[in-house]
mmCIF file as Biopython writes it, N, C-alpha, C and O atoms, coordinates in Angstrom:
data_model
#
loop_
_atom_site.group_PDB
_atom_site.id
_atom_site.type_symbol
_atom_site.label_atom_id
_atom_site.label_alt_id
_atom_site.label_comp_id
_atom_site.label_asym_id
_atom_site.label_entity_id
_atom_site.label_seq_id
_atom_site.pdbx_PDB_ins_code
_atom_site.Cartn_x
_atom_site.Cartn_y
_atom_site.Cartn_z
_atom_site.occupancy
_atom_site.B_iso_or_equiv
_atom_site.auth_seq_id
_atom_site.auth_asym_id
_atom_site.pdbx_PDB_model_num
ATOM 1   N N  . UNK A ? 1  ? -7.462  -7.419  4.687  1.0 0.0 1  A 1 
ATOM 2   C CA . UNK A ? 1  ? -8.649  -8.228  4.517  1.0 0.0 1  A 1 
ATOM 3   C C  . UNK A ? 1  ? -9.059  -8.211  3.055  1.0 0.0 1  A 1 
ATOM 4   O O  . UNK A ? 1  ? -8.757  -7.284  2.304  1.0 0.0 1  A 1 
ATOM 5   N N  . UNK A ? 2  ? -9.899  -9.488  2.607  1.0 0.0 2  A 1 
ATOM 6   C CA . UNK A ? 2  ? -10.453 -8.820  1.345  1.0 0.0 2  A 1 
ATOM 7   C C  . UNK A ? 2  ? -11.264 -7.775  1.256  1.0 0.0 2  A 1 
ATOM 8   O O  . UNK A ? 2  ? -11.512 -6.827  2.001  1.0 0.0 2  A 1 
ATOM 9   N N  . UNK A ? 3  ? -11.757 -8.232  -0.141 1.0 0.0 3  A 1 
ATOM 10  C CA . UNK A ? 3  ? -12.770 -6.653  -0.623 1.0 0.0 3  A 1 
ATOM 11  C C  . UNK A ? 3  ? -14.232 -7.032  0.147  1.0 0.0 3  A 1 
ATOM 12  O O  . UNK A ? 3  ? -14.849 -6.144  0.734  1.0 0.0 3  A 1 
ATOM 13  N N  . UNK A ? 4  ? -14.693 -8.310  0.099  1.0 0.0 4  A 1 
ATOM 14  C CA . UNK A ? 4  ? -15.757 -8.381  0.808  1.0 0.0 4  A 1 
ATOM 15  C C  . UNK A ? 4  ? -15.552 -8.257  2.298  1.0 0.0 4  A 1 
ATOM 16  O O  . UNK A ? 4  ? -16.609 -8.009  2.876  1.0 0.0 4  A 1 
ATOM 17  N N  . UNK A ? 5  ? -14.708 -8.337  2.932  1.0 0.0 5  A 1 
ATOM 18  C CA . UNK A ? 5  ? -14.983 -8.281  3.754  1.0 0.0 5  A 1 
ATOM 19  C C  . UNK A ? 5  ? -14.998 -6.447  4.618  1.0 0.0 5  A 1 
ATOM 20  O O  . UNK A ? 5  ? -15.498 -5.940  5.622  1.0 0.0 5  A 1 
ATOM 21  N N  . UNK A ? 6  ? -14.283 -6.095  3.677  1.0 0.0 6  A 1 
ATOM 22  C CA . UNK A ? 6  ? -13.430 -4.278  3.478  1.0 0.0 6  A 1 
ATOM 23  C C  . UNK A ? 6  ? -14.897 -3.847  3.186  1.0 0.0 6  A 1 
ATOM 24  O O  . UNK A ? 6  ? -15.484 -3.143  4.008  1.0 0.0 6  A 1 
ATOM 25  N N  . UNK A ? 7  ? -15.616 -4.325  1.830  1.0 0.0 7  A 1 
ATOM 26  C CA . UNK A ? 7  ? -17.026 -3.719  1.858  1.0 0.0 7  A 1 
ATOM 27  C C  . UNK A ? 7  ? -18.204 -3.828  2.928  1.0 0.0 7  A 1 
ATOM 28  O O  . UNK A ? 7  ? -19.084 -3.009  3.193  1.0 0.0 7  A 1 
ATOM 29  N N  . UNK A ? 8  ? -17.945 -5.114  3.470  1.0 0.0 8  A 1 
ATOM 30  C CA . UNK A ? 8  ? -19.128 -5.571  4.482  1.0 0.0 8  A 1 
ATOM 31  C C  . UNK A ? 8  ? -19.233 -4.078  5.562  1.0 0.0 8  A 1 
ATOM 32  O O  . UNK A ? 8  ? -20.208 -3.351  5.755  1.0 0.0 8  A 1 
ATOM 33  N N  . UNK A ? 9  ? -17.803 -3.986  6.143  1.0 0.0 9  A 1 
ATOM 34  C CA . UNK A ? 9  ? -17.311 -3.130  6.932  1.0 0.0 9  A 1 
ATOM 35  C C  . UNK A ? 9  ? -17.898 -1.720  6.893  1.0 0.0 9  A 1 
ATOM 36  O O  . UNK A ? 9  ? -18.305 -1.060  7.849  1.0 0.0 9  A 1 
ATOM 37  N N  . UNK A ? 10 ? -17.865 -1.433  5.768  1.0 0.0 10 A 1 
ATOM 38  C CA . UNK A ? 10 ? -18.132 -0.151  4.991  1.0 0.0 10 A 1 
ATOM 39  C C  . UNK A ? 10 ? -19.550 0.031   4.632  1.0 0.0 10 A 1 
ATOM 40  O O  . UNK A ? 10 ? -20.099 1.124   4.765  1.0 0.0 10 A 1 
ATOM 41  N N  . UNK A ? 11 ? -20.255 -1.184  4.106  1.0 0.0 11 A 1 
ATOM 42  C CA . UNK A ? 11 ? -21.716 -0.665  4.869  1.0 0.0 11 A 1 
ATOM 43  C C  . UNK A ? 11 ? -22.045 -0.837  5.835  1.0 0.0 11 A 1 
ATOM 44  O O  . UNK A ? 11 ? -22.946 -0.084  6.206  1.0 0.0 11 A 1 
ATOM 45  N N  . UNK A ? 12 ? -21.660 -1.666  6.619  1.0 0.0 12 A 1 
ATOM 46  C CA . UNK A ? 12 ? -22.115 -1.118  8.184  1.0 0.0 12 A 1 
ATOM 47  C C  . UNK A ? 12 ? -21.718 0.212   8.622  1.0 0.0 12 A 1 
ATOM 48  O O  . UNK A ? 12 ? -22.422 0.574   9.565  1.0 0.0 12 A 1 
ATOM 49  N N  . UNK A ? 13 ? -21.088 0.832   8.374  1.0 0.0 13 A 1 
ATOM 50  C CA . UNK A ? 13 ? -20.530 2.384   9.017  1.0 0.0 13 A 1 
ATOM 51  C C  . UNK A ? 13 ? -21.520 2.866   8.139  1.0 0.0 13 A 1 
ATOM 52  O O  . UNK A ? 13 ? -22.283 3.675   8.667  1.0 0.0 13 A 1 
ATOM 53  N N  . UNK A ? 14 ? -21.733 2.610   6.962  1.0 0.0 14 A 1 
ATOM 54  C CA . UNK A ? 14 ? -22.447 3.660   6.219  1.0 0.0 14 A 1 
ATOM 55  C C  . UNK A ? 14 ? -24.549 3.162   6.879  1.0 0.0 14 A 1 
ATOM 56  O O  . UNK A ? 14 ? -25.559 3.862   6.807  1.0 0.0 14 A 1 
ATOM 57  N N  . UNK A ? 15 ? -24.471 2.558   7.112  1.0 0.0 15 A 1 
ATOM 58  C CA . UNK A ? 15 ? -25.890 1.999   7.801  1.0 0.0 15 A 1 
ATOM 59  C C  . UNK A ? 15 ? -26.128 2.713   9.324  1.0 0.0 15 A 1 
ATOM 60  O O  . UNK A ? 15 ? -27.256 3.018   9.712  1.0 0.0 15 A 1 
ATOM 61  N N  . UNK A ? 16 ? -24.797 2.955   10.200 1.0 0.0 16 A 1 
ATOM 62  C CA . UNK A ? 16 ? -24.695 3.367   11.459 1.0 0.0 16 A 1 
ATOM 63  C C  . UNK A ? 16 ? -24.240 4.715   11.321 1.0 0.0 16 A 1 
ATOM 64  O O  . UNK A ? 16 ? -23.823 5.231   12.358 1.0 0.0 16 A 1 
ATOM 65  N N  . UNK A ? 17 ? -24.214 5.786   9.697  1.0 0.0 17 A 1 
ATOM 66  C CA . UNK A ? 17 ? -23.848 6.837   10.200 1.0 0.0 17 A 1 
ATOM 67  C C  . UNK A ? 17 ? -22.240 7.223   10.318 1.0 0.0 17 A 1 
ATOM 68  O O  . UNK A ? 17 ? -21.625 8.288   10.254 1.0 0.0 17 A 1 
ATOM 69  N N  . UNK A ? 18 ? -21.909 6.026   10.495 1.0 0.0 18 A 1 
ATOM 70  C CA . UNK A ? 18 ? -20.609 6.011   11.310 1.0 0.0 18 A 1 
ATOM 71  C C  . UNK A ? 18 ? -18.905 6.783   10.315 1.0 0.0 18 A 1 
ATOM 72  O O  . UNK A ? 18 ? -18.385 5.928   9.598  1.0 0.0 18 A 1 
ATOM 73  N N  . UNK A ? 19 ? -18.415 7.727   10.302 1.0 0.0 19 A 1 
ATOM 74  C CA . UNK A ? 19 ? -17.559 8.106   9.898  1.0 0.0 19 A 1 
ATOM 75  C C  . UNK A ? 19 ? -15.898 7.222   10.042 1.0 0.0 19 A 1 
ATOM 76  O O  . UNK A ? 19 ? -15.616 6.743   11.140 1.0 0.0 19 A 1 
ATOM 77  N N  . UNK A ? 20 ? -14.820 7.065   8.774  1.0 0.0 20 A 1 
ATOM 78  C CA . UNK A ? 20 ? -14.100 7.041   9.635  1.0 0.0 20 A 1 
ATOM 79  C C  . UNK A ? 20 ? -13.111 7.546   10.473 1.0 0.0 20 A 1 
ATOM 80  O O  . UNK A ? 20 ? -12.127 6.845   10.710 1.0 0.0 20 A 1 
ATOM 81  N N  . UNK A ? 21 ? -13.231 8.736   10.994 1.0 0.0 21 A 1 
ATOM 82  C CA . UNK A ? 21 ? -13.061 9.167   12.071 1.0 0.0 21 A 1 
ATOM 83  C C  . UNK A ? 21 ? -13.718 8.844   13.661 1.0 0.0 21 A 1 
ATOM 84  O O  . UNK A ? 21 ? -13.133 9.021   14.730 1.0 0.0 21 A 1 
ATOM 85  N N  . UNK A ? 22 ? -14.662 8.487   13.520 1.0 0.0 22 A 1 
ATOM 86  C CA . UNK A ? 22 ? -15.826 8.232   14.618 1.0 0.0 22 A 1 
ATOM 87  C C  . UNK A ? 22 ? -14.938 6.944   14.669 1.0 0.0 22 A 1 
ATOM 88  O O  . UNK A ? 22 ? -14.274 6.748   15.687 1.0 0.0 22 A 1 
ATOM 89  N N  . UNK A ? 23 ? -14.902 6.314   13.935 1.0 0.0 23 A 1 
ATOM 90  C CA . UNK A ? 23 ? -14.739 4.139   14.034 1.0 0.0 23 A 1 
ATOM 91  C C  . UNK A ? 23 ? -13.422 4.628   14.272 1.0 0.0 23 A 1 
ATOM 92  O O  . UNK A ? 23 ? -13.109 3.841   15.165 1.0 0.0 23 A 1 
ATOM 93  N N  . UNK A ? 24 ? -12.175 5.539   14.082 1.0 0.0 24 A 1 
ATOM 94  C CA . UNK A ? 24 ? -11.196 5.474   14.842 1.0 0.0 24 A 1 
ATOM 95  C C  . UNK A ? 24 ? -11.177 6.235   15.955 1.0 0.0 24 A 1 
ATOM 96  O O  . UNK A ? 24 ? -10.102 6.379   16.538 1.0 0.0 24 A 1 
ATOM 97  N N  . UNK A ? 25 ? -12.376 6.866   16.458 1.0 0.0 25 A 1 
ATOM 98  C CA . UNK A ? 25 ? -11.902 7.231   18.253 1.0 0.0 25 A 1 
ATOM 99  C C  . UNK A ? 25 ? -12.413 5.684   18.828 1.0 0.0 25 A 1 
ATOM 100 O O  . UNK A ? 25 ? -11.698 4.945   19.504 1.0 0.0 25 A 1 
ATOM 101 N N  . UNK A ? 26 ? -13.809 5.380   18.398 1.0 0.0 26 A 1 
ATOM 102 C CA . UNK A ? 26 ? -14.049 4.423   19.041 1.0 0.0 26 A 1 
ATOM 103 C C  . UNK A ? 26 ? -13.568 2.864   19.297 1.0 0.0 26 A 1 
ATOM 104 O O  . UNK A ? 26 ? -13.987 1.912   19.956 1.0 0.0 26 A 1 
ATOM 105 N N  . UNK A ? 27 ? -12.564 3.102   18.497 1.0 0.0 27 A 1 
ATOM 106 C CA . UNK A ? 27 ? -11.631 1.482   18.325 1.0 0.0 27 A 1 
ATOM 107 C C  . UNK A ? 27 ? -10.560 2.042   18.906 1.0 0.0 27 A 1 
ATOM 108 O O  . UNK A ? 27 ? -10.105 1.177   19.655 1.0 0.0 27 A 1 
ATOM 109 N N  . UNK A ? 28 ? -9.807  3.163   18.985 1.0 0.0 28 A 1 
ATOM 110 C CA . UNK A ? 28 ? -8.555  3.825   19.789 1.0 0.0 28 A 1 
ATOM 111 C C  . UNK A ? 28 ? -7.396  4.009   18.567 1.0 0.0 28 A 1 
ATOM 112 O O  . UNK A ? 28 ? -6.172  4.112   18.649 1.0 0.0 28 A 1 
ATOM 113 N N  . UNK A ? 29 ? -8.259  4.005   17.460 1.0 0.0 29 A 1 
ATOM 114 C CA . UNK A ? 29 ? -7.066  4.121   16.224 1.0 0.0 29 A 1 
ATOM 115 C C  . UNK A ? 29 ? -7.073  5.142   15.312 1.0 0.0 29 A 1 
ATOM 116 O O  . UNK A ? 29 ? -8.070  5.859   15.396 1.0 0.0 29 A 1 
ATOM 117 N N  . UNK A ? 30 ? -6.182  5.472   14.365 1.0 0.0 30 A 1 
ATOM 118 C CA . UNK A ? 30 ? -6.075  7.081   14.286 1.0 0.0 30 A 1 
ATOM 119 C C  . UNK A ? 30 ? -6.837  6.992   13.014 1.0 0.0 30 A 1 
ATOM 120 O O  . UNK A ? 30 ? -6.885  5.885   12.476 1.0 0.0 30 A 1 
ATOM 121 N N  . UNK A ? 31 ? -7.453  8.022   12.442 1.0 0.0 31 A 1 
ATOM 122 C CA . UNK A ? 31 ? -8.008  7.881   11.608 1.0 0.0 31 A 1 
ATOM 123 C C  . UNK A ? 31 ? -7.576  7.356   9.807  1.0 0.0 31 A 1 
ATOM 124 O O  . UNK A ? 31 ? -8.352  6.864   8.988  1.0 0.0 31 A 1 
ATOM 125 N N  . UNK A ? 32 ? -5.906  7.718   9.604  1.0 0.0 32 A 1 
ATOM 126 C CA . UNK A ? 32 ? -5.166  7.831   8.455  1.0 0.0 32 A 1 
ATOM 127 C C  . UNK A ? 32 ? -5.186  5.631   8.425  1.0 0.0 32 A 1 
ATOM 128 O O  . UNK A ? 32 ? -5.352  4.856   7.482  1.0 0.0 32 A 1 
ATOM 129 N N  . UNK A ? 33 ? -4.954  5.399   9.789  1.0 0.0 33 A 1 
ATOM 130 C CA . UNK A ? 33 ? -4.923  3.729   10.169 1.0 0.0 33 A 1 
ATOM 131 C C  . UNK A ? 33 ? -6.292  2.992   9.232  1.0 0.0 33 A 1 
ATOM 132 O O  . UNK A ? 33 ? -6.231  2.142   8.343  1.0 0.0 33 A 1 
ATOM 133 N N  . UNK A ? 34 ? -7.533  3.707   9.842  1.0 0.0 34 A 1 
ATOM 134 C CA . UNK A ? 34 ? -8.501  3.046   9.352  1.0 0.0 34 A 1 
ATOM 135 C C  . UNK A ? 34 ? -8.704  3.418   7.538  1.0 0.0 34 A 1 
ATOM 136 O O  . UNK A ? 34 ? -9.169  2.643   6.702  1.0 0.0 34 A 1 
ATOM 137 N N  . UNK A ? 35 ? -8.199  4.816   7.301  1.0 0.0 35 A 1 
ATOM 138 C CA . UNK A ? 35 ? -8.658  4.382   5.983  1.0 0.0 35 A 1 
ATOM 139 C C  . UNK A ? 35 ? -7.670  3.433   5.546  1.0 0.0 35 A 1 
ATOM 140 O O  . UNK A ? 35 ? -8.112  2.336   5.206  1.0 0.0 35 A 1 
ATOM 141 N N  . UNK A ? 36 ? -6.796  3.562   5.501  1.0 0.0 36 A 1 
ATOM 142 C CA . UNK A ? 36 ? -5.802  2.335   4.810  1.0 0.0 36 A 1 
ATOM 143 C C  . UNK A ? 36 ? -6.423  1.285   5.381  1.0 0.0 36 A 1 
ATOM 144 O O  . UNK A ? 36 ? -6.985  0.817   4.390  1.0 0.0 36 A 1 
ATOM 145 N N  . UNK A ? 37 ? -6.681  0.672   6.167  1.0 0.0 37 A 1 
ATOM 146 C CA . UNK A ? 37 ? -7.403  -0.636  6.677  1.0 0.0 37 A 1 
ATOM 147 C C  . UNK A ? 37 ? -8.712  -0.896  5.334  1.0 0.0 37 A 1 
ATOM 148 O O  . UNK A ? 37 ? -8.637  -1.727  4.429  1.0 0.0 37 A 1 
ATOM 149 N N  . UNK A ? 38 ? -9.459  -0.245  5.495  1.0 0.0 38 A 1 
ATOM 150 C CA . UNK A ? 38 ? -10.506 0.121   4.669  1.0 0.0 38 A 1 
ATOM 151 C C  . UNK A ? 38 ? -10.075 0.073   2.849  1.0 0.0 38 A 1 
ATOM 152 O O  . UNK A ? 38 ? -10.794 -0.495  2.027  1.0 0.0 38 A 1 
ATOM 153 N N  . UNK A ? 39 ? -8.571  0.905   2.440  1.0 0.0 39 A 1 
ATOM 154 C CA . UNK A ? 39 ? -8.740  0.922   1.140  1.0 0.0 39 A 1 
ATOM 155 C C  . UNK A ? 39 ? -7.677  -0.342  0.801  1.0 0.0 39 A 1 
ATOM 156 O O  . UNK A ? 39 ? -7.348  -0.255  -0.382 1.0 0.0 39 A 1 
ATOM 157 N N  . UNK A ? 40 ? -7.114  -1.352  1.389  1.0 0.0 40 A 1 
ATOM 158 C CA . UNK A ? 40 ? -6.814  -3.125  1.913  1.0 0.0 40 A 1 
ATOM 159 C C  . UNK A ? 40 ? -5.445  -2.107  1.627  1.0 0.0 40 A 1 
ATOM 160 O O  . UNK A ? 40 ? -4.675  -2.844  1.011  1.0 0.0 40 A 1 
ATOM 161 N N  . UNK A ? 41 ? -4.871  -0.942  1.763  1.0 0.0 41 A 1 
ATOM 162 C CA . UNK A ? 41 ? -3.520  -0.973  1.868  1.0 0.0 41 A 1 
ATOM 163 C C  . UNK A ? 41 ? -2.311  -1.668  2.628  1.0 0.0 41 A 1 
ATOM 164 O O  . UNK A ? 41 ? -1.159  -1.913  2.272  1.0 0.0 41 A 1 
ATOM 165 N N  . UNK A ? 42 ? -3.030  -1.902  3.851  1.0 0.0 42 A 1 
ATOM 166 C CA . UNK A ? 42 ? -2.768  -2.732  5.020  1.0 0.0 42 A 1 
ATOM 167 C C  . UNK A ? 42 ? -3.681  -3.418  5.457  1.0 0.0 42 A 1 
ATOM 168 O O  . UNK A ? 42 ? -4.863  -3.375  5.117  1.0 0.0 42 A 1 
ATOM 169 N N  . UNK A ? 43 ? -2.945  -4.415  6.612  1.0 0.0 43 A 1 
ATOM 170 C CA . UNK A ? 43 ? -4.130  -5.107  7.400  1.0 0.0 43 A 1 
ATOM 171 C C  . UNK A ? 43 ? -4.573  -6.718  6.193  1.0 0.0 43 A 1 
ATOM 172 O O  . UNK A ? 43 ? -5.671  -7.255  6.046  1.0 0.0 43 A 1 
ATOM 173 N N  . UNK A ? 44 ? -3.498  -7.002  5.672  1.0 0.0 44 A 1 
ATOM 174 C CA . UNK A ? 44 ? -4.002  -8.214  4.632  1.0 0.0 44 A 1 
ATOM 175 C C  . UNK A ? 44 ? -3.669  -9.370  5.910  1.0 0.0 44 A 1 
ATOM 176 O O  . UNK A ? 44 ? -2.982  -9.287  6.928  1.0 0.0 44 A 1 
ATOM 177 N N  . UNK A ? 45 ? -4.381  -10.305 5.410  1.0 0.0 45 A 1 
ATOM 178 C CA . UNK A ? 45 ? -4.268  -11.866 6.496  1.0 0.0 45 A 1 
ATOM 179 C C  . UNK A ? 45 ? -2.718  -12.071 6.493  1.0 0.0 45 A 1 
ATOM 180 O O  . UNK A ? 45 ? -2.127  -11.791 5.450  1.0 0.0 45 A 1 
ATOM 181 N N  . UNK A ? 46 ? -2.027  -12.520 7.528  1.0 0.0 46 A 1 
ATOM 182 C CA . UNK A ? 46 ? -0.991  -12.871 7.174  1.0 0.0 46 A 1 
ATOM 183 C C  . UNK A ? 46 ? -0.839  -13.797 6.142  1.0 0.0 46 A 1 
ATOM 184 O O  . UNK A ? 46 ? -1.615  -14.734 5.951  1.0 0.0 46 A 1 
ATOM 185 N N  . UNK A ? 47 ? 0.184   -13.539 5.452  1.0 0.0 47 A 1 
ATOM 186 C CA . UNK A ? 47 ? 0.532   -14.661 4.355  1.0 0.0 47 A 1 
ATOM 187 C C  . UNK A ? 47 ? 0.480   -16.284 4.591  1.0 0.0 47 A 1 
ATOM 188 O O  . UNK A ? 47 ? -0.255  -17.050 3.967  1.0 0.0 47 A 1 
ATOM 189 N N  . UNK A ? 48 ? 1.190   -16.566 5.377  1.0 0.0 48 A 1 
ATOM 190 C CA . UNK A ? 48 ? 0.784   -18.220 6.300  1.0 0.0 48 A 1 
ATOM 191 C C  . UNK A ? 48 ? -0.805  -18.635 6.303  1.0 0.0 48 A 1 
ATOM 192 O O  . UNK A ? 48 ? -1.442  -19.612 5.908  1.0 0.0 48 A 1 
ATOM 193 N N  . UNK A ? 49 ? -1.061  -17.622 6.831  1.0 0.0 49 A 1 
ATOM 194 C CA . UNK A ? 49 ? -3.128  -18.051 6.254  1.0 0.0 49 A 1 
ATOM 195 C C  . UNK A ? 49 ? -3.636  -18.209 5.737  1.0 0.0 49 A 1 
ATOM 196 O O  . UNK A ? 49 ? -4.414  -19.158 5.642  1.0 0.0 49 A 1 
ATOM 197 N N  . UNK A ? 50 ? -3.311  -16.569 4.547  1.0 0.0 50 A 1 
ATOM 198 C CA . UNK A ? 50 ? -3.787  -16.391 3.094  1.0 0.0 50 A 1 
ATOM 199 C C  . UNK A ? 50 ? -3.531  -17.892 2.708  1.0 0.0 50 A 1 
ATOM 200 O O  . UNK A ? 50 ? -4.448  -18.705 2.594  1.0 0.0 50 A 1 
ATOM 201 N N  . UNK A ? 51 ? -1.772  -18.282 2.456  1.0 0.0 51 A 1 
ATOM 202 C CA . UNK A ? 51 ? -2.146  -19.419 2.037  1.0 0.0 51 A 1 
ATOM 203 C C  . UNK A ? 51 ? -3.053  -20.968 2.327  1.0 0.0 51 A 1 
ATOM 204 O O  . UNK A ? 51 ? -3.442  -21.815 1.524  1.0 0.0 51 A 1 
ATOM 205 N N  . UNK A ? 52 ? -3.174  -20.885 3.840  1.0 0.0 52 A 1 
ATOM 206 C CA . UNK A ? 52 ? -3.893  -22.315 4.184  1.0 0.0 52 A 1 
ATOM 207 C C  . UNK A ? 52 ? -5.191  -22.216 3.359  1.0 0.0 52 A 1 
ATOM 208 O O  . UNK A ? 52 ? -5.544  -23.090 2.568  1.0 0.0 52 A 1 
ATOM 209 N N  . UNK A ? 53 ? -6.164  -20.594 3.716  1.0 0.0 53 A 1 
ATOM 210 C CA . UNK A ? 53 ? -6.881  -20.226 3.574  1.0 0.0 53 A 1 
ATOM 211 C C  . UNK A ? 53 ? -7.352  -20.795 1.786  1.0 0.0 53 A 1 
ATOM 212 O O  . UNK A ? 53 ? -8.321  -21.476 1.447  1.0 0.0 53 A 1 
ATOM 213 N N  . UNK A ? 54 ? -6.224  -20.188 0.911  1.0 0.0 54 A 1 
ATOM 214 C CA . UNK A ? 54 ? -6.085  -20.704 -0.240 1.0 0.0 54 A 1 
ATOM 215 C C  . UNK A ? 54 ? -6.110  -21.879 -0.732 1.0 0.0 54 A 1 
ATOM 216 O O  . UNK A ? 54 ? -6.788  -22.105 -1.734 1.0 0.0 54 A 1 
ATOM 217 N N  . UNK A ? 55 ? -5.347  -22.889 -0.099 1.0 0.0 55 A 1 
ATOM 218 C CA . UNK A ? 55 ? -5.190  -24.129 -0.492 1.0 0.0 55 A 1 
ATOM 219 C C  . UNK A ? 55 ? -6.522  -25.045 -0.022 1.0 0.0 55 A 1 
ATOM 220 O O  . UNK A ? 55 ? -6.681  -26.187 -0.455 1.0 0.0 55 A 1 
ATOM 221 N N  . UNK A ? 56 ? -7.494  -24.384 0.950  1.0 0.0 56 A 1 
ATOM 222 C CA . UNK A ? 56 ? -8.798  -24.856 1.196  1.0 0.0 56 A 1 
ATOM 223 C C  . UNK A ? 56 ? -9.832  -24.520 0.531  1.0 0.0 56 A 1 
ATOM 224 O O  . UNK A ? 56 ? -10.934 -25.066 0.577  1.0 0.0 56 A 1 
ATOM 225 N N  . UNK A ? 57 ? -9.466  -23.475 -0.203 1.0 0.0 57 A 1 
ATOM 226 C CA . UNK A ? 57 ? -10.660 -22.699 -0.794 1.0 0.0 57 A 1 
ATOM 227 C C  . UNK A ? 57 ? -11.529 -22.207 -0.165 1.0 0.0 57 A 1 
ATOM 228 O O  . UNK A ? 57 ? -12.741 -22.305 -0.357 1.0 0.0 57 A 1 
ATOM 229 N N  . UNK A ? 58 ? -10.867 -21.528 0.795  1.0 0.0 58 A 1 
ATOM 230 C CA . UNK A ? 58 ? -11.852 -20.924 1.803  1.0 0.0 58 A 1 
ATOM 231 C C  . UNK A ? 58 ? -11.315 -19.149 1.917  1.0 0.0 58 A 1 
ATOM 232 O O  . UNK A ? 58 ? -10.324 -18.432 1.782  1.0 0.0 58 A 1 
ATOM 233 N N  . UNK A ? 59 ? -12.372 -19.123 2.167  1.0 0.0 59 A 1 
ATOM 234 C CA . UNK A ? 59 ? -12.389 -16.941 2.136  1.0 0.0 59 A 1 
ATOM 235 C C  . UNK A ? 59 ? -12.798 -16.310 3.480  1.0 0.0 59 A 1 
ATOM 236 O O  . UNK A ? 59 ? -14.012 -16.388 3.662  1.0 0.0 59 A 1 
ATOM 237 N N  . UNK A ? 60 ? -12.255 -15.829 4.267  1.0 0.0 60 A 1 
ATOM 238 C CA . UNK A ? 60 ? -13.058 -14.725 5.565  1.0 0.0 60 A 1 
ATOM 239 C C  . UNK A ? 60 ? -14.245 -14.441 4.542  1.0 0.0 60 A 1 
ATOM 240 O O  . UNK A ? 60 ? -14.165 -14.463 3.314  1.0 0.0 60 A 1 
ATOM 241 N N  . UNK A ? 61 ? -15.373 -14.168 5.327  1.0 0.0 61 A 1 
ATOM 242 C CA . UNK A ? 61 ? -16.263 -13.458 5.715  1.0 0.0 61 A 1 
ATOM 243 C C  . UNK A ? 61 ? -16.938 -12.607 6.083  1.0 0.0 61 A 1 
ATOM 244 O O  . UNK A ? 61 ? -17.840 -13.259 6.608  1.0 0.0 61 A 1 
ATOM 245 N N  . UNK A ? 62 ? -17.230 -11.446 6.228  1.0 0.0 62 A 1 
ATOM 246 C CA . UNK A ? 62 ? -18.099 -10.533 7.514  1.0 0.0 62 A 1 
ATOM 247 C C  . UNK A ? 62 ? -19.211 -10.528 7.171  1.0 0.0 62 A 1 
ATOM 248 O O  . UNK A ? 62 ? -19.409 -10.145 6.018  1.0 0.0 62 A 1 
ATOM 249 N N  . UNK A ? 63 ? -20.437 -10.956 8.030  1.0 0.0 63 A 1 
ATOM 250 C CA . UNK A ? 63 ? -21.536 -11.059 7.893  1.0 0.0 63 A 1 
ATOM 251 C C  . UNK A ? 63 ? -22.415 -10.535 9.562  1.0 0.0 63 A 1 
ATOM 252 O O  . UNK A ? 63 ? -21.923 -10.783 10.664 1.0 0.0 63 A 1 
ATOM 253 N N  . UNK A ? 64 ? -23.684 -9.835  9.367  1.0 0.0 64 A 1 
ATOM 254 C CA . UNK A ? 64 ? -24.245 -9.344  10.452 1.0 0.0 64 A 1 
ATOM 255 C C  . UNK A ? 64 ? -24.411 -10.669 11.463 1.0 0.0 64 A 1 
ATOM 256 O O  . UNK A ? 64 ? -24.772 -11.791 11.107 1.0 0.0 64 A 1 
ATOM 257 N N  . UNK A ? 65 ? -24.040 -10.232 12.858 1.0 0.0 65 A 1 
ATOM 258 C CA . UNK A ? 65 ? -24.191 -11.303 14.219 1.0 0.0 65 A 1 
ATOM 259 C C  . UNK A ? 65 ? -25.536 -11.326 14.252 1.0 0.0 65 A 1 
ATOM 260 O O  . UNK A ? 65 ? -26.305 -10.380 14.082 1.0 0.0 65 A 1 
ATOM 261 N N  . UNK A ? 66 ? -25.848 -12.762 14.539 1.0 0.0 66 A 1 
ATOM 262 C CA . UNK A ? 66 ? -27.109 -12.962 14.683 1.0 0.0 66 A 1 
ATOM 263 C C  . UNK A ? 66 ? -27.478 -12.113 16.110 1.0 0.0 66 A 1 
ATOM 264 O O  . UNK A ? 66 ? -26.783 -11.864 17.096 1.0 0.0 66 A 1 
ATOM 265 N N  . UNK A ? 67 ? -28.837 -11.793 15.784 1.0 0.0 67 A 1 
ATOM 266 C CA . UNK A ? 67 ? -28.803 -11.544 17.475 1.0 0.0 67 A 1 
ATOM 267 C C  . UNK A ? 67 ? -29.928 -12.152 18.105 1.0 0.0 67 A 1 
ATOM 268 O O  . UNK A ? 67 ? -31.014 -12.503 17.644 1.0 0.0 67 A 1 
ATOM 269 N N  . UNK A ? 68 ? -29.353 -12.214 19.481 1.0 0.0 68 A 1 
ATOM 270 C CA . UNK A ? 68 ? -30.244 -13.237 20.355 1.0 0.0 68 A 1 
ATOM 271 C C  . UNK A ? 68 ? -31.593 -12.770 21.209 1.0 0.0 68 A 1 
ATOM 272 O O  . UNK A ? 68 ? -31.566 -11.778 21.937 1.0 0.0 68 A 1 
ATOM 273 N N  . UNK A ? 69 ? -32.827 -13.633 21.031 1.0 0.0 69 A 1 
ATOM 274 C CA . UNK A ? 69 ? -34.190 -13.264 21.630 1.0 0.0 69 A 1 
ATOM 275 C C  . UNK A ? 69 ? -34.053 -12.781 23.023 1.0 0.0 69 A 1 
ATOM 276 O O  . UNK A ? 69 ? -33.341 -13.454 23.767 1.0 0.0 69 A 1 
ATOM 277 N N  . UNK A ? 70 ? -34.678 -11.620 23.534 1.0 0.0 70 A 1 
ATOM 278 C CA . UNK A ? 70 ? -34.542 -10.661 24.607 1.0 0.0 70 A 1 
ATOM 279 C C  . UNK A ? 70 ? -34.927 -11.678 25.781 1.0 0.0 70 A 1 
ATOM 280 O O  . UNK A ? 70 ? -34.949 -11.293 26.949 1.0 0.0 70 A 1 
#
């Protein structure tokens, strides 16, 4: 993923407390997985995307879900 979206990620865990160890029991993934996820060692868009993605000028995202009135 990109960096924004690698950072978005990363303050939310850091807002929830959340370790990554904790975010890999609770996703079912090992912990060595998520930091590399986290430091973009792995886990980039596939290339086929990256490029559509590119040639549109368009970028992923992560942004907080709205949430809906009770």
């Amino acid at each position: 993923m990109n960096e924004q979206v690698r950072k978005a990620v990363q303050e939310a865990m850091t807002e929830r407390e959340l370790s990554q160890g904790e975010l890999a029991r609770r996703t079912g993934l090992v912990r060595p997985a998520v930091s590399k996820l986290l430091n973009g060692t792995v886990g980039r868009v596939p290339e086929n995307w990256q490029r559509i993605l590119d040639e549109l000028d368009l970028e992923l995202v992560a942004q907080p879900r709205q949430k809906l009135p009770k």
